[in-house]
C-alpha positions as CSV (number, residue, x, y, z in Angstrom):
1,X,71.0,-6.1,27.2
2,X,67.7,-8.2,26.8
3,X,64.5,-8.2,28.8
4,X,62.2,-11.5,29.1
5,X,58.3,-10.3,28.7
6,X,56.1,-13.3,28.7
7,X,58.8,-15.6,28.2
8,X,59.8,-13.6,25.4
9,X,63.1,-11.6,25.1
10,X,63.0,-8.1,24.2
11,X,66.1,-6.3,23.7
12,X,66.9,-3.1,24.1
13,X,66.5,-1.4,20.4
14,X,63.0,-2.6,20.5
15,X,62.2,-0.8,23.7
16,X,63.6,2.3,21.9
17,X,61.0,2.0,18.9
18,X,58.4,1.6,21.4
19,X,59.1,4.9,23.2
20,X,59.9,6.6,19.4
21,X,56.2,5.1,18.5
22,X,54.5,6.2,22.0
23,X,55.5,10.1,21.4
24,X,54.5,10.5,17.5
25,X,50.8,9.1,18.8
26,X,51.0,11.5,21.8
27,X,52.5,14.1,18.9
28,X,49.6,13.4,16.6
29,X,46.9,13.6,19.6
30,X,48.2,16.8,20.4
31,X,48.2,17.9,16.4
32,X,44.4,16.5,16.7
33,X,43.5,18.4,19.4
34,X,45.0,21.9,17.8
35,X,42.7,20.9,14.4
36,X,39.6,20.4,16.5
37,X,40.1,23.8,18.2
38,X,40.8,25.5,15.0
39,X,38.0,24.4,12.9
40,X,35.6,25.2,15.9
41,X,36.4,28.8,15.1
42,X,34.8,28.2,11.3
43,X,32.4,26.0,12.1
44,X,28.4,26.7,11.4
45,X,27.1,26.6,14.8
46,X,23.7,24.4,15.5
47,X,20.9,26.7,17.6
48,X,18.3,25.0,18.9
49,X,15.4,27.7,19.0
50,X,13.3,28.5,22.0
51,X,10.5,26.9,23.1
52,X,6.9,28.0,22.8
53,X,4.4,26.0,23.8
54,X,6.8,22.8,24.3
55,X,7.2,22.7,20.5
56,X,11.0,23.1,19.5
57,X,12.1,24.1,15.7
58,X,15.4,23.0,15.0
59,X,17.5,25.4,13.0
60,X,20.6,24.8,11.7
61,X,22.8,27.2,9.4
62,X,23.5,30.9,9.0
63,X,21.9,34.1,8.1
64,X,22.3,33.1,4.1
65,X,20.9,29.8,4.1
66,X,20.3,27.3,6.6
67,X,18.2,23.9,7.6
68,X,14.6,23.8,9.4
69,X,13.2,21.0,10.7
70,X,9.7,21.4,12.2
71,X,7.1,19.0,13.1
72,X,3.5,19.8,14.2
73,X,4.5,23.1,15.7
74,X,2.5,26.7,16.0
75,X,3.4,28.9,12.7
76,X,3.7,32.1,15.3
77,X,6.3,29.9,17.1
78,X,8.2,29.3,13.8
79,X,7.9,32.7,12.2
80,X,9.6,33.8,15.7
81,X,12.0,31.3,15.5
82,X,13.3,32.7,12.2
83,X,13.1,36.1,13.2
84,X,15.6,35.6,16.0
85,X,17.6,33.2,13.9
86,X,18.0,36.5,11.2
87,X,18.2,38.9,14.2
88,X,15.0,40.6,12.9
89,X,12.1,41.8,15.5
90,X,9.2,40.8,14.5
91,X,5.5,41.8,14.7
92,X,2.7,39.0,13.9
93,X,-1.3,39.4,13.7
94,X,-3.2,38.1,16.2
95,X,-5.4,36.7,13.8
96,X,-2.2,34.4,12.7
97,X,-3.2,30.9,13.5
98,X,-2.5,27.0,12.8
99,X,0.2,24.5,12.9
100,X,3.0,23.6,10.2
101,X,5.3,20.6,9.5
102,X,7.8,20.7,7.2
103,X,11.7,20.2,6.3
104,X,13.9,22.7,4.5
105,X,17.3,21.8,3.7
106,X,20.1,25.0,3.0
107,X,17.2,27.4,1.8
108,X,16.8,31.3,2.2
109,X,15.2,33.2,4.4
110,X,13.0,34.5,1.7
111,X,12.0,31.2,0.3
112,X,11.3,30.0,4.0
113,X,8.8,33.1,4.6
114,X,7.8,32.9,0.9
115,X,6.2,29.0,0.8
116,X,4.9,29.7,4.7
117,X,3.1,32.6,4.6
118,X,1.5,31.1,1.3
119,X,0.4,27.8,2.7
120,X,-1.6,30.2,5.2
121,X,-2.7,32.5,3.7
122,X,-0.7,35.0,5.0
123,X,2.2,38.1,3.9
124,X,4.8,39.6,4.9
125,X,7.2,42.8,4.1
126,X,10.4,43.7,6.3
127,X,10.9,47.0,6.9
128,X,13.5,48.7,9.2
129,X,14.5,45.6,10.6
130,X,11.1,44.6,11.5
131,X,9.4,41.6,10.3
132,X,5.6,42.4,9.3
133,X,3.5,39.2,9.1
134,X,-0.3,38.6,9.1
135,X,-3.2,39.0,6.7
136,X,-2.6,39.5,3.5
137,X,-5.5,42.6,3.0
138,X,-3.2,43.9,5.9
139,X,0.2,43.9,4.8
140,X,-0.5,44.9,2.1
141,X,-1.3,48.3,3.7
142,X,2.1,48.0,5.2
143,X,3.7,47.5,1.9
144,X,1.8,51.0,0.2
145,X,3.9,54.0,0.1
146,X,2.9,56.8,2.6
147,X,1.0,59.6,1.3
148,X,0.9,63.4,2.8
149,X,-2.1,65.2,2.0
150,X,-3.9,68.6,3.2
151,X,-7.6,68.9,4.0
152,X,-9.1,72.8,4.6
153,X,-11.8,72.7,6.8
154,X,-14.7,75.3,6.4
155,X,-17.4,74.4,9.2
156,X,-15.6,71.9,11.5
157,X,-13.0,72.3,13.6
158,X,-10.0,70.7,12.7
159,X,-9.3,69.2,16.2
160,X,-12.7,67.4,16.8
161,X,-12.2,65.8,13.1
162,X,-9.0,64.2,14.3
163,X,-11.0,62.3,17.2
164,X,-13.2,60.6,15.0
165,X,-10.3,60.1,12.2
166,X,-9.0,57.5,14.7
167,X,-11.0,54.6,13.3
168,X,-10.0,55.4,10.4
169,X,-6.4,55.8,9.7
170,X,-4.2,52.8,10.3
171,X,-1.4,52.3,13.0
172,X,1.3,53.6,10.1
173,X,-1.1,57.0,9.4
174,X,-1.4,59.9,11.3
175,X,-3.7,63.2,11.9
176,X,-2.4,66.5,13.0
177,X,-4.6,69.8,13.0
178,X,-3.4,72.9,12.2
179,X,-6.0,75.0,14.4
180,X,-4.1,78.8,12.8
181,X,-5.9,77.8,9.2
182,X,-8.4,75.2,10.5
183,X,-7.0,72.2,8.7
184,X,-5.7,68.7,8.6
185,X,-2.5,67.1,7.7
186,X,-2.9,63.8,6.8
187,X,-0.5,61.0,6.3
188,X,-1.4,57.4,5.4
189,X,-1.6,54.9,2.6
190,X,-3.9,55.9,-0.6
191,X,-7.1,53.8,0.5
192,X,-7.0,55.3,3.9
193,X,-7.1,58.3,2.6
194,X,-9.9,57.8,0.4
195,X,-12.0,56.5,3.6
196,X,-10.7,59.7,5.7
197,X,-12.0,62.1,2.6
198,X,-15.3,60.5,2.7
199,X,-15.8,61.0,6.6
200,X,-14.6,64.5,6.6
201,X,-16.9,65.9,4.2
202,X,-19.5,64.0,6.1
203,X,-18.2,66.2,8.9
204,X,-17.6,69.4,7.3
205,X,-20.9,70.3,6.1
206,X,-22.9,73.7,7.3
207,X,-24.6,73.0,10.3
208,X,-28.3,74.3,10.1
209,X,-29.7,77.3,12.2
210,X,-32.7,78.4,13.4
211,X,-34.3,81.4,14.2
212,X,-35.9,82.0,17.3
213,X,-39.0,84.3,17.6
214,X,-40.6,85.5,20.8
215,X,-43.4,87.7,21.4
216,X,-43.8,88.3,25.3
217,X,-47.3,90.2,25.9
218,X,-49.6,90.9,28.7
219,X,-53.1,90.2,27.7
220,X,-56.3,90.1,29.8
221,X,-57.6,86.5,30.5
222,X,-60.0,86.6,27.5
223,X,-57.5,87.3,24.8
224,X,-55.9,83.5,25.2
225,X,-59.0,81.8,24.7
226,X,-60.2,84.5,22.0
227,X,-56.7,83.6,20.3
228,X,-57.8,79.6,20.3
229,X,-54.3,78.7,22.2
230,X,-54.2,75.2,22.9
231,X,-53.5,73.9,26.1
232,X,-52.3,70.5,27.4
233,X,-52.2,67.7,25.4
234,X,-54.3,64.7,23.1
235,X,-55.4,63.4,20.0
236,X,-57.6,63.4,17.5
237,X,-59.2,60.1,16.0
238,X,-57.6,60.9,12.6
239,X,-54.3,61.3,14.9
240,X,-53.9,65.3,14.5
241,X,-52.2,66.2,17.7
242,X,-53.7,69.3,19.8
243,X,-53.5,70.7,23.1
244,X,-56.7,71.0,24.3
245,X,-57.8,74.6,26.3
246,X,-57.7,75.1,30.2
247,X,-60.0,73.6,32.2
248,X,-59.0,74.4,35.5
249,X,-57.1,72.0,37.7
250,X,-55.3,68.7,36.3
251,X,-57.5,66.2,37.7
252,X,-60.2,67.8,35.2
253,X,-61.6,66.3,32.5
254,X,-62.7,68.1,29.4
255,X,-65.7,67.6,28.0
256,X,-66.9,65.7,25.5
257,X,-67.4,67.8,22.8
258,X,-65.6,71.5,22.1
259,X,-66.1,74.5,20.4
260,X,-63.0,76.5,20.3
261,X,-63.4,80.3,20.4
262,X,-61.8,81.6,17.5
263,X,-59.2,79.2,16.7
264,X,-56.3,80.6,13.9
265,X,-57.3,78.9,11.2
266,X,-59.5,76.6,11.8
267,X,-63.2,75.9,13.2
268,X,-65.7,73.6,13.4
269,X,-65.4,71.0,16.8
270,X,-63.8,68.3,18.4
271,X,-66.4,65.5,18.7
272,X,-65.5,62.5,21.2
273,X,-62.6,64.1,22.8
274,X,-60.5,62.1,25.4
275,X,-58.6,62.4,28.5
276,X,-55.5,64.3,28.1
277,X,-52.3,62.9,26.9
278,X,-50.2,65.6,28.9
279,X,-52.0,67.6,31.6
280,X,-50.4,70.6,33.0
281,X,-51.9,72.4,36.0
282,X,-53.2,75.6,35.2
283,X,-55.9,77.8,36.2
284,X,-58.3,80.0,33.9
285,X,-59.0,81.9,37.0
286,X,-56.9,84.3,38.1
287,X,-54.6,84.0,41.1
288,X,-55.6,80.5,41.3
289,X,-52.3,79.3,39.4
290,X,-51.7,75.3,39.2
291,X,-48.7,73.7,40.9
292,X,-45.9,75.4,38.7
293,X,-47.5,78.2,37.3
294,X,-46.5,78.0,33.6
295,X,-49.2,76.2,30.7
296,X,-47.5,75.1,27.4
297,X,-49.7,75.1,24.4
298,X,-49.5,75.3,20.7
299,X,-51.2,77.6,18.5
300,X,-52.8,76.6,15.3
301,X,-52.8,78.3,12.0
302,X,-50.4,81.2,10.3
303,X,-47.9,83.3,12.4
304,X,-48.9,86.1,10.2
305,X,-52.1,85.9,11.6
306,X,-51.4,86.2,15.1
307,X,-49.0,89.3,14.6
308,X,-52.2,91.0,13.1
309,X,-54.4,89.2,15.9
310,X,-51.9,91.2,18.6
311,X,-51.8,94.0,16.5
312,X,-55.3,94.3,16.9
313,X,-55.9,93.3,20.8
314,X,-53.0,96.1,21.3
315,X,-55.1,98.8,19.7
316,X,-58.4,97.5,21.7
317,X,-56.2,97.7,24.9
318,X,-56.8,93.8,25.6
319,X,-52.4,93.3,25.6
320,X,-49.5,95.4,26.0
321,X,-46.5,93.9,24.0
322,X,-43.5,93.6,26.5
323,X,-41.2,92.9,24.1
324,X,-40.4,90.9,20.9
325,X,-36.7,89.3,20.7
326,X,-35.4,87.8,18.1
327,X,-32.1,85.3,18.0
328,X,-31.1,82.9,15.3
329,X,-28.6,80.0,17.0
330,X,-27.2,77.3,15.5
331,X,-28.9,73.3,15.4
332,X,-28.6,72.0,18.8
333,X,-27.1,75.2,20.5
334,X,-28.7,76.8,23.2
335,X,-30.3,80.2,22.5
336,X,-30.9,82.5,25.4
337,X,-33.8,85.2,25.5
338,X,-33.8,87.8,28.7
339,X,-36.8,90.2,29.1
340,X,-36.8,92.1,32.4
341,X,-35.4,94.7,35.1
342,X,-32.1,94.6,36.0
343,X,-31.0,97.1,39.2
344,X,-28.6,97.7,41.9
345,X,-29.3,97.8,45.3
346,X,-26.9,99.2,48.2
347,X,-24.9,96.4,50.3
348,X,-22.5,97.2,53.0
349,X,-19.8,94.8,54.0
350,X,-17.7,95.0,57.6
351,X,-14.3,92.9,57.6
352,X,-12.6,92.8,61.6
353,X,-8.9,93.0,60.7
354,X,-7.7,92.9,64.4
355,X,-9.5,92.3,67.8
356,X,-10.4,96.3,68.2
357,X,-10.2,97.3,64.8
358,X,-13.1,96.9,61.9
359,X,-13.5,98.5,58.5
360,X,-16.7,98.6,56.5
361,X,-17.0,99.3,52.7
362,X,-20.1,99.7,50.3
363,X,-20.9,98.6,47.0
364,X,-23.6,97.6,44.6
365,X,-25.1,94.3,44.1
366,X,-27.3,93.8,41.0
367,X,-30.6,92.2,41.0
368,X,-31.9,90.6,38.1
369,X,-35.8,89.8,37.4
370,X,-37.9,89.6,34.5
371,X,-38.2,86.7,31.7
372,X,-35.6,84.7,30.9
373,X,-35.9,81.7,28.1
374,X,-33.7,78.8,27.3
375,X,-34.4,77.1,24.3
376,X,-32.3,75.0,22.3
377,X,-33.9,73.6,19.4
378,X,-33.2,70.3,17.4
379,X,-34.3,69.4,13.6
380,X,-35.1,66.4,12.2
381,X,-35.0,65.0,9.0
382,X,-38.7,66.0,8.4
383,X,-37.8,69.7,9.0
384,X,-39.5,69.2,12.6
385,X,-38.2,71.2,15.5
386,X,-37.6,69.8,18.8
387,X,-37.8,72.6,21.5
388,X,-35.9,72.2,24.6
389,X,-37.5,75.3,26.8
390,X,-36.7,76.2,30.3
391,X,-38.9,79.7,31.1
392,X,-38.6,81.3,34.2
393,X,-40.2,84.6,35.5
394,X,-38.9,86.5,38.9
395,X,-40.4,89.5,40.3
396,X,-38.4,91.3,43.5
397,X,-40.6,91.3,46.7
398,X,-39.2,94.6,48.6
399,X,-41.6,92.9,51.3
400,X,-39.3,90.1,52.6
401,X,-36.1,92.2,52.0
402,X,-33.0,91.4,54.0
403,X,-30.6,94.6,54.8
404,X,-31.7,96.5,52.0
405,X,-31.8,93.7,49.7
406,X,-35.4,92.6,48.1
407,X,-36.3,88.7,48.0
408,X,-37.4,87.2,44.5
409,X,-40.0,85.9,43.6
410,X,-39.3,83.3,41.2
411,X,-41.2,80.7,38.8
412,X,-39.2,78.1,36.7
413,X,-40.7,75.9,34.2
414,X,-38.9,72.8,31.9
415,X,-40.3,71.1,28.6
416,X,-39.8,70.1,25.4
417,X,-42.6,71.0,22.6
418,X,-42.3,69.2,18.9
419,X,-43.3,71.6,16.2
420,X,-43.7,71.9,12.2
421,X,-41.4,74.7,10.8
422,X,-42.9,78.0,11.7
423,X,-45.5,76.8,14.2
424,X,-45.9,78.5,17.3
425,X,-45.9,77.5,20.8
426,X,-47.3,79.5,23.3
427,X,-46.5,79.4,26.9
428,X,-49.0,81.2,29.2
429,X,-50.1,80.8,32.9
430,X,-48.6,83.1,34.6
431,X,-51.6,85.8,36.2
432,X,-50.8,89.6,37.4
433,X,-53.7,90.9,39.8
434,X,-54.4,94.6,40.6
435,X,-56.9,96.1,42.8
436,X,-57.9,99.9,42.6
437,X,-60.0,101.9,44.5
438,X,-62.4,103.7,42.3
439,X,-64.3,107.2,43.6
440,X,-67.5,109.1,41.5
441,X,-68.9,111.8,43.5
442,X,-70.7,115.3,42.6
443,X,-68.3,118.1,43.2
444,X,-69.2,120.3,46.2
445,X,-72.0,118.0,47.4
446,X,-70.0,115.3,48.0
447,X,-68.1,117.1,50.9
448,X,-71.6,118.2,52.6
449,X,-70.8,116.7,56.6
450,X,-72.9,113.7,56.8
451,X,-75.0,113.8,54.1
452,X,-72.1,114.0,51.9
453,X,-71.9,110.0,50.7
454,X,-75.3,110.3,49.6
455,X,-73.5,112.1,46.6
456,X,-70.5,109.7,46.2
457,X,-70.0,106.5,45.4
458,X,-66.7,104.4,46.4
459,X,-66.0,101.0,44.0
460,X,-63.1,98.6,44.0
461,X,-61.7,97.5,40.3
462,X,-60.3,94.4,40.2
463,X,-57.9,94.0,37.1
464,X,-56.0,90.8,35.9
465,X,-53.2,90.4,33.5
466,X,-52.1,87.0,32.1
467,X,-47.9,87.1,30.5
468,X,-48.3,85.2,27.6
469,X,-45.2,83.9,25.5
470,X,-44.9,82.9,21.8
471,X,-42.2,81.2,20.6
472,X,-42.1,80.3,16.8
473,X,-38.8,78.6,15.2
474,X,-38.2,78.9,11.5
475,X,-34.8,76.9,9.7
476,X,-32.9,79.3,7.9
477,X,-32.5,77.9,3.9
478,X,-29.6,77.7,2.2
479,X,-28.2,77.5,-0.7
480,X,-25.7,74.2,-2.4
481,X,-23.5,73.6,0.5
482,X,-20.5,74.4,0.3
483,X,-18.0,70.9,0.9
484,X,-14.4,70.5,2.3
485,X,-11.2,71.3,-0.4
486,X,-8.3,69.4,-1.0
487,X,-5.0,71.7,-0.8
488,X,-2.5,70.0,-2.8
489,X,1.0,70.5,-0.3
């Protein structure tokens, strides 16, 4: 049998090869196909990295080596690029900056990180997984081994050092107090823990104290000015500061020229005086007090002198000595001085527990009056004493009482005095009047009816106390200072 194809005769054996040769192409297609599929399976896959900031790094390889190609692209980009290529995470300084080109062909990650942290000046250390990279000063406190050390504190307290350890110690370090012995654990790298050493005994040092002096008297008006106390405030042309004596009201001005009466330690006179500085109402009158009641002054000469100064108006019955407390408080800690009556008056409460029913109790409320002083005293470098004083002085008035219980009479004062080491201030102002009825008569004729008064003689005495206080702050010396030790754990 023969077929005719384009006037040409095919027989039947050489449409048999044709179908033979059709299925071994179809054979060998489907043999291709099966390869392709297979070597899929082995074949190094192509990622395409993401994109950051429409820059794409093309990556091509595995985790052992593999081909970069990267063309005017940010190095953070690229550095993250490799990271997720090497499934590392990753952690780059901010102060990481600039662009890179370049080409590697089949090279490590190692040598990739190697040449591109050194064109930019830059490091790097992985550790657990995580990829370090920024300035090289930096890493290379990533790279140090840890160190664990022990600090024993003897003044400071362990958990306020840790606050200002922060600035310090680097994100890998850490600060822990132990408040039971009053010490710090450190951990960090060995120059951070040179740096925290330096601080802390900086820190831990013995903080200074001061002793607080007061002498509370009650002194007749003369004895102030006999005593050459100071009041308000100016200068001297060769700029010795003094406070100037009362004059009276503030809107007074001294005179000219002054003799002080006894000053401790020093005499002569002020010549060309001026206005005050600081003026504080006060009075040299009694009753006639200024608008707060209270003068601050400062007292020239030696503290000895004015113990033997009271010690002397005391025997001539000018001042009674109140009383004479004495605390010693730390730099900058408040001190607190009370000097006065404290008593209990009688209340009586009544509570109405139902519509017909009420129960009353009694107790004892106490009443405080007196002095009472704040001071809190700060020292300079100069071994000057900066006086924070807040004086108050309350006196119960039985006259305005309110169910049994007396008003008070209160006066409150606020300032702050800068004196040498030693010196006194004084703080004065504050009057107590007394009248008395005075009686001389002859006995027998004084009682005659009518002619009696010819014999007698009836006087009022009118008497007038002024409360002085002295305050005088002295820095306690000590010896070497003891600093912070190292406990070796």
């Amino acid at each position: 049998m023969a077929l005719r194809r384009h006037n040409k005769l095919i027989t039947i054996y050489d449409l048999r090869f044709t179908i033979l040769n059709l299925k071994s192409k179809i054979v060998n297609l489907k043999f291709l196909l099966l390869l392709t599929a297979y070597c899929s399976l082995f074949t190094v896959p192509s990622i395409e990295a993401e994109t950051y900031n429409n820059i794409k790094a093309r990556i091509e390889g595995d985790t052992t080596t593999f081909t970069i190609e990267v063309k005017d692209a940010e190095v953070k980009d690229v550095l993250r690029a490799l990271a997720k290529q090497n499934n590392l995470n990753i952690i780059v300084g901010e102060d990481v900056t600039g662009k890179a080109t370049f080409s590697f062909d089949k090279i490590t990650l190692k040598d990739a990180l190697d040449i591109i942290t050194k064109a930019h000046g830059l490091n790097y250390v992985i550790q657990n997984n995580v990829l370090w990279i920024g300035k090289r000063e930096e890493i290379a406190k990533i790279g140090e081994d840890i160190i664990l050390e022990i600090i024993q504190l003897n003044y400071a307290k362990a958990g306020d050092v840790v606050t200002q350890l922060k600035g310090v110690l680097s994100e890998r370090g850490s600060a822990v107090p132990d408040t039971r012995k009053n010490s710090l654990i450190l951990r960090d790298v060995k120059k951070n823990l040179e740096d925290a050493r330096v601080l802390i005994k900086s820190l831990d040092t013995r903080t200074l104290q001061v002793v607080i002096e007061a002498r509370i008297i009650e002194a007749q008006s003369s004895f102030a000015r006999d005593l050459g106390v100071q009041w308000g405030g100016g200068y001297l042309s060769s700029g010795q500061d003094y406070f100037g004596s009362t004059f009276g009201s503030s809107s007074t001005a001294p005179p000219s020229t002054l003799t002080p009466s006894g000053f401790i330690g020093s005499g002569g006179q002020f010549s060309a005086q001026p206005n005050y500085a600081v003026s504080i109402p006060a009075s040299g009158t009694a009753g006639a007090l200024g608008a707060i009641g209270f003068s601050f002054g400062k007292l020239l000469g030696d503290p000895l002198l004015l113990d033997l100064r009271i010690s002397a108006g005391e025997r001539s019955g000018q001042l009674k000595i109140v009383s004479q407390p004495k605390v010693t408080t730390l730099n900058n800690v408040e001190a607190t001085i009370h000097s006065g009556l404290n008593f209990k008056v009688k209340t009586t409460t009544t509570t109405a527990t139902t519509t017909t029913t009420t129960t009353s109790g009694t107790g004892l409320e106490d009443i405080k009056t007196g002095i009472d002083l704040s001071v809190t005293p700060q020292i300079s470098a100069d071994e000057f004493i900066l006086l924070n004083i807040t004086a108050s002085k309350s006196d119960p008035d039985f006259s305005k009482s309110v169910d049994g219980i007396p008003g008070i009479s209160e006066k409150k004062a606020t300032t702050s005095v800068l004196v040498k080491d030693g010196e006194t201030t004084v703080i004065g102002g504050l009057y107590k009047s007394s009248t008395s009825d005075n009686t001389n008569a002859i006995p027998f004729l004084s009682k005659i009816p009518i002619l009696g008064w010819l014999f007698k003689s009836n006087s009022k005495v009118a008497d007038s106390e002024e409360l002085l206080v002295f305050i005088t702050p002295r820095i306690v010396k000590y010896g070497d200072e003891n600093s912070s030790k190292e406990v070796k754990p």
